[in-house]
N, C-alpha and C positions, 0 to 999 in steps of 0.2 A: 602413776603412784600405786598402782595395785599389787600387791603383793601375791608373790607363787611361784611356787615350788618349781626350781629349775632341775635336767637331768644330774647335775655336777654336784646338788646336795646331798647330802646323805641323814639317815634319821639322829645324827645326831648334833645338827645344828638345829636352831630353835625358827625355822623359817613358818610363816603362815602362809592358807591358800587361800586367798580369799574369793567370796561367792558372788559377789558384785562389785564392778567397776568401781573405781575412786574417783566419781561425779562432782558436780556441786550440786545441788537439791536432789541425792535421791532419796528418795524415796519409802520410810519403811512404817509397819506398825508392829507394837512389839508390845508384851506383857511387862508392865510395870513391878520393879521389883526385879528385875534379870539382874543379876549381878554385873559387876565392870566386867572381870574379869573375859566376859561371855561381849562385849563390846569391842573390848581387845583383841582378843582372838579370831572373831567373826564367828561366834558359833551363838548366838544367841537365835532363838524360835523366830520367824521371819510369818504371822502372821498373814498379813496383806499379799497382793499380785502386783505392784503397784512397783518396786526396785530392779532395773535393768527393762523396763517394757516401755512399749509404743504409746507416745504420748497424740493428742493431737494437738497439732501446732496452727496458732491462729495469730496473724500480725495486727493489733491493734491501733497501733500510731508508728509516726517513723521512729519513735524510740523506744516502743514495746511492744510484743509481744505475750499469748496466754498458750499453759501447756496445760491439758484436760482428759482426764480419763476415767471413763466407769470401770468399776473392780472389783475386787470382794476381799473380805476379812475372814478369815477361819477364828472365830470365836468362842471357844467350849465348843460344845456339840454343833454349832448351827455355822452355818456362812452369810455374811453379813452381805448386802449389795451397799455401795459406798460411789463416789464420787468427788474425785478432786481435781482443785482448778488452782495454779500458779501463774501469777502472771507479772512479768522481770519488763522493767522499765529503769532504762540506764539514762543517766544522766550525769556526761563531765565525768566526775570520779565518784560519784554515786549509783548503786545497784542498787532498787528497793524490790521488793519480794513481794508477793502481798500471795497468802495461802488461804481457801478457802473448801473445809471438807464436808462433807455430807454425809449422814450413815443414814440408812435406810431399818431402824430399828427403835419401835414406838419406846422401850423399857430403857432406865437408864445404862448406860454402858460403866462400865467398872474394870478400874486394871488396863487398861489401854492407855497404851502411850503412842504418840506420833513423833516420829523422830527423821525429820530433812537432812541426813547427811550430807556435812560440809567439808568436803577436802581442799586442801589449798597447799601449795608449792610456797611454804612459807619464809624461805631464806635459803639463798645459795651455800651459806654456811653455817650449819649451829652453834658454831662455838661465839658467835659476837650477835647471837640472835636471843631474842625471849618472847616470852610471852605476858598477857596481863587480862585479868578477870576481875569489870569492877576497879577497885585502886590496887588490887593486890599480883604482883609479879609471879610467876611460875616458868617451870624450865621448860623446856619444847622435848629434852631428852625423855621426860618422865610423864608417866599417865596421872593425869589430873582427874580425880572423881570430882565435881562441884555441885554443891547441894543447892545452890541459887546464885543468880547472875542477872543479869541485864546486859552487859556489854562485856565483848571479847575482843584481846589485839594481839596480832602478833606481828612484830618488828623487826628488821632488820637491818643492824650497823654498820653492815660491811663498805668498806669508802665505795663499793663499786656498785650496790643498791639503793642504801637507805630510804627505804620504803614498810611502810607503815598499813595494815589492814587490819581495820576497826570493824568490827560486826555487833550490830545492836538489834536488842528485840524492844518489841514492844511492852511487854511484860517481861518482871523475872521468871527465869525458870532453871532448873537442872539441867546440866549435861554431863558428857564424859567427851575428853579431848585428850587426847595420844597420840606418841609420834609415830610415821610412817618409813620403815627401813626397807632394804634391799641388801642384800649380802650375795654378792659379786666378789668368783672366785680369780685371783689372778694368780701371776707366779708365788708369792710371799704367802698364800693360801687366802680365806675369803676374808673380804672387806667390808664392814657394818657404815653404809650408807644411809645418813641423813634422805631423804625423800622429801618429806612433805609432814602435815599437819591431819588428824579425822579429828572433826567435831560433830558430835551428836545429841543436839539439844532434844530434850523431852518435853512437848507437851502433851500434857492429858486430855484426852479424850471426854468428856462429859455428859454430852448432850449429843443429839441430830447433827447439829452447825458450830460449826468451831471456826473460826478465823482468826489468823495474829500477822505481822508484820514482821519481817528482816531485812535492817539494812548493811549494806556491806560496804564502806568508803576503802577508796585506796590513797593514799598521801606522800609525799613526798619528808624524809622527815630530814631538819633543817638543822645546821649545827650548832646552833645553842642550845636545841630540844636534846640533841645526840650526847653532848657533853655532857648538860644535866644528867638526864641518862645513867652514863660511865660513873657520876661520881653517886650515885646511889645505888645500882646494882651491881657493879662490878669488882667492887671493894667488899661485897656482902655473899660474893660468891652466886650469885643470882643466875650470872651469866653460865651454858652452859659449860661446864667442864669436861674433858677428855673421860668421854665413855670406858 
């Protein structure tokens, strides 16, 4: 799902290069207050050493695993020393996350955010797909700013999926979530592909120790939930439409 720049584009399609991988948890710290637009793009200030780097990897039980790494933060004038530890314990159709950072910095911190980027392959096709924040629907086409949240879903109707990924924190928080294209040139000239899904929840930074929680369930979604569904977003234009 990463986006960049192929020889065959030219400056004036609108394609992104982006600076790191399309992970699930990576990894970033960022100045609170970066505009969307700078999330979208992947240009926003990248803080931390901690996105795209060598974790250590430790197997705690036969269904989890901890990834841990000392780093540093460029903070104003000074470099922070810091410390985080992620440890994914899978269960059936449940992922839980459980993150736990450390800053090496007596004074309190201000304007830090931590943000786990979450990419996901969220439907074979956008057009019978959506999303959902909370009780409220959103389109996968379009970048969603969200000023607080607790749970994220995005679903997919298509007869040959119908599959359902619910991600919940344990606290509300902000994110930004936008969709991920590909523009693949063929005979008929380039093609704007669906890809995937970025989500970028924010939490703030506070103190020394911050811990919070992400669960990510995957579901089967079943046809009386599908139908309900259809007759509530699909008459209201919810679903996506033809970009």
């Amino acid at each position: 799902m990463t986006r960049q720049i192929e020889s065959y584009h030219d400056d004036t399609f609108p394609v992104i290069q982006d600076r790191y991988e399309k992970w699930m948890c990576q990894d970033h710290f960022i100045l609170e207050g970066t505009l969307s637009e700078d999330y979208l793009n992947d240009s926003y200030q990248e803080l931390g050493d901690f996105a795209n780097q060598l974790y250590v990897i430790k197997r705690t039980s036969e269904c989890s695993l901890t990834c841990s790494r000392h780093g540093k933060i460029k903070y104003g004038n000074f470099s922070i020393q810091a410390f985080l530890e992620k440890e994914f314990t899978l269960q059936k159709n449940k992922l839980t996350i459980m993150y736990k950072i450390y800053i090496n910095e007596e004074e309190q911190i201000e304007n830090l955010v931590f943000s786990p980027e979450i990419n996901i392959i969220a439907a074979s096709h956008p057009y019978q797909s959506f999303g959902t924040f909370d009780n409220n629907f959103f389109d996968l086409n379009h970048h969603i700013p969200i000023l607080e949240c607790q749970k994220i879903g995005l679903f997919d109707l298509n007869p040959d999926e119908k599959v359902g990924i619910q991600i919940n924190f344990n606290e509300p928080i902000s994110c930004e979530i936008f969709p991920l294209y590909s523009y693949p040139k063929s005979g008929v000239g380039y093609e704007k592909l669906y890809q995937g899904t970025s989500i970028y929840p924010k939490i703030k930074i506070i103190s020394k120790k911050t811990s919070f929680k992400i669960t990510v369930l995957l579901d089967e979604i079943l046809d009386d939930y599908d139908s309900t569904i259809r007759r509530k977003i699909i008459p209201r234009s919810k679903i996506n439409p033809d970009p």
